[in-house]
Residue, then its C-alpha position, 0 to 999 in steps of 0.5 A: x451501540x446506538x453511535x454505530x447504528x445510527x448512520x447505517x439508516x441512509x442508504x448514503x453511508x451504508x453504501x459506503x461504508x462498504x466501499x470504505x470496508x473493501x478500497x481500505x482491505x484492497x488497497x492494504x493488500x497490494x500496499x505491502x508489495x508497494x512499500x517492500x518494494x520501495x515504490x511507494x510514489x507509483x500509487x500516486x503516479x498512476x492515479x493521476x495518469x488514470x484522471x488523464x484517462x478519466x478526461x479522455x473518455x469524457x471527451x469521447x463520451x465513454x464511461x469513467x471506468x473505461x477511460x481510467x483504465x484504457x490509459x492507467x494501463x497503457x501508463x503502467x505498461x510504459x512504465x514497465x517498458x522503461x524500467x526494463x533495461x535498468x539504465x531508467x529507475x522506476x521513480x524516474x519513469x513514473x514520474x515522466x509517464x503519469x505527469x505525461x498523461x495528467x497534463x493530456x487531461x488538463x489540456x483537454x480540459x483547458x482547450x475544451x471551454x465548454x468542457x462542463x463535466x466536474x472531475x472533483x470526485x475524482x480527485x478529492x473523492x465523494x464516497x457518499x455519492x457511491x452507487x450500486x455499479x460502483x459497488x460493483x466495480x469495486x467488489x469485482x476488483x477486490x476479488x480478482x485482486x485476491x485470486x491473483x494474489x492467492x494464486x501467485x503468493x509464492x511468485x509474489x513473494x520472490x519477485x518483491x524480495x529477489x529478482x535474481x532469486x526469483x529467476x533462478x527458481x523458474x519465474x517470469x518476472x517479467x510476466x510477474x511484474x506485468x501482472x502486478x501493475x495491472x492489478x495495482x492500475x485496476x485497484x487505483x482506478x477503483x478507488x478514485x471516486x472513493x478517497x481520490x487522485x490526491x489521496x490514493x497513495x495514503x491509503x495504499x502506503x499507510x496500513x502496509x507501513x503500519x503493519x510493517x512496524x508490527x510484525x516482520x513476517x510477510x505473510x502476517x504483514x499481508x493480513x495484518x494490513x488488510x485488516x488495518x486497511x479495511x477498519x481505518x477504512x470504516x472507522x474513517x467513515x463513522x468519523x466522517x459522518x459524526x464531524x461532517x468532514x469529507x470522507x476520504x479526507x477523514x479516512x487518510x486523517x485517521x490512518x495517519x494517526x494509527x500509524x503514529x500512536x503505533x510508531x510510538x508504541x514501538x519507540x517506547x518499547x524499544x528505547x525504555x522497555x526491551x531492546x535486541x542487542x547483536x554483536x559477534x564474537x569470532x564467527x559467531x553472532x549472537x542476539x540478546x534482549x537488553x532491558x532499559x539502562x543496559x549498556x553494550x560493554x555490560x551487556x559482553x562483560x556478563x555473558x562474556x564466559x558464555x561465548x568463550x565456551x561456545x566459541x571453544x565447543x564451534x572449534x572443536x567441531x561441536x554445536x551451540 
């Protein structure tokens, strides 16, 4: 107890640790609709077109926050502009729009000479320099975060799975996808100075990936990896504080580690414990669990009888 206690006296950690708590929550919530939709680089993209932002609003003497999200959001937008038409893929325009504005900032900075702000939190992260308006900040986004996401779950859900789908059904997925990168540029934008520019991608890929190895149901995945989100978040800042690492460093280090012990939980399972078997016999699909050292053919050969009569009962119009 007194391992978990003891860091909590500087008002340092505590502050946070409760940034650690909510990034890690807020990024494994929008991480899972990230993964499912395999746009894992777009966490990376726009965090660099928000440090582009972060320069420029620097030089026009305006507020962190307000640069990073004058231009994250002009990013994402683009990016949504491009990719709308179909002939553009999104790894492409990604790539072209956040580099784009990445570069704008270091020119800036390399033009300026006497340019003499420091942008190493932002893209390393300083955790422990968190202050009560970054608190802030950082809880507003969480909450508004989890409101759209609650009030457009269903949305949500058809529009990461099935555009066509999701059109039938009456959704605007434009509207949808529009949203979705706003909510993703404001919540990269807030935790910049908590993990930074180089490891935000980690944090929003590495809990929904996880989680996506424990269960396959969406709704169990969404809370599954705002769980592991927001306690690799806080354990990474014990960590931190007990081997004087860097923060968001540790946070990202540890994520990595859950990911692989679960992923090798998982592979032990199936290659020496259970495996689920799938074969047809006619129009019929069937899914068995095999044990270790239990082949194909003896798997068809002992129920063999079994599919014949289900196979006889399907024809004769009957159910199985």
């Amino acid at each position: 107890m007194d391992t978990l206690l003891e860091p909590l006296q500087f008002e340092f950690f505590r502050h946070g640790l409760l940034a650690a708590l909510m990034v890690g929550g807020l990024c494994g919530l929008i991480g899972v609709y990230i993964v499912l939709k395999g746009m894992s680089y777009i966490g990376h993209g726009l965090s660099h077109a928000a440090f582009g932002g972060a320069v420029v609003g620097f030089t026009f003497k305006l507020n962190f926050y307000v640069g990073a999200a004058v231009v994250g959001l002009i990013a994402a937008l683009l990016i949504n502009q491009i990719t709308r038409g179909g002939k553009i893929k999104s790894d492409a325009a990604i790539g072209i729009v956040t580099t784009a504005c990445f570069a704008l900032g270091v020119a800036i900075i390399s033009r300026l000479r006497h340019f003499t702000q420091s942008f190493e939190a932002a893209l390393f992260g300083n955790i422990l320099g968190v202050d009560n308006s970054d608190l802030l900040v950082i809880g507003s986004v969480t909450g508004a975060t989890v409101v759209v996401m609650f009030l457009t779950y269903r949305a949500m859900l058809f529009t990461t799975f099935d555009l066509d789908a999701a059109k039938v059904f009456g959704i605007k997925t434009g509207r949808m996808q529009l949203v979705f990168a706003c909510i993703l540029t404001m919540a990269i934008i807030a935790s910049m100075n908590i993990v930074g520019v180089t490891m935000i991608a980690a944090t929003l890929v590495v809990p929904a990936v996880t989680a996506r190895l424990l269960t396959n149901s969406f709704s169990r995945m969404l809370i599954l990896s705002t769980c592991l989100g927001a306690t690799i978040g806080v354990a990474g800042m014990y960590l931190s504080y007990y081997f004087n690492a860097a923060s968001g460093a540790t946070i990202v280090l540890f994520g990595a580690c859950v990911f692989i012990i679960v992923s090798a939980i998982n592979y032990i399972k199936e290659r020496f414990i259970l495996r689920e078997q799938t074969h047809r016999h006619g129009h019929l699909v069937h899914t068995h669990r095999a044990g270790p050292g239990h082949t194909r053919d003896s798997h068809a050969h002992e129920h063999d009888h079994e599919h014949h009569a289900s196979e006889d009962a399907s024809e004769r119009g009957g159910t199985t």
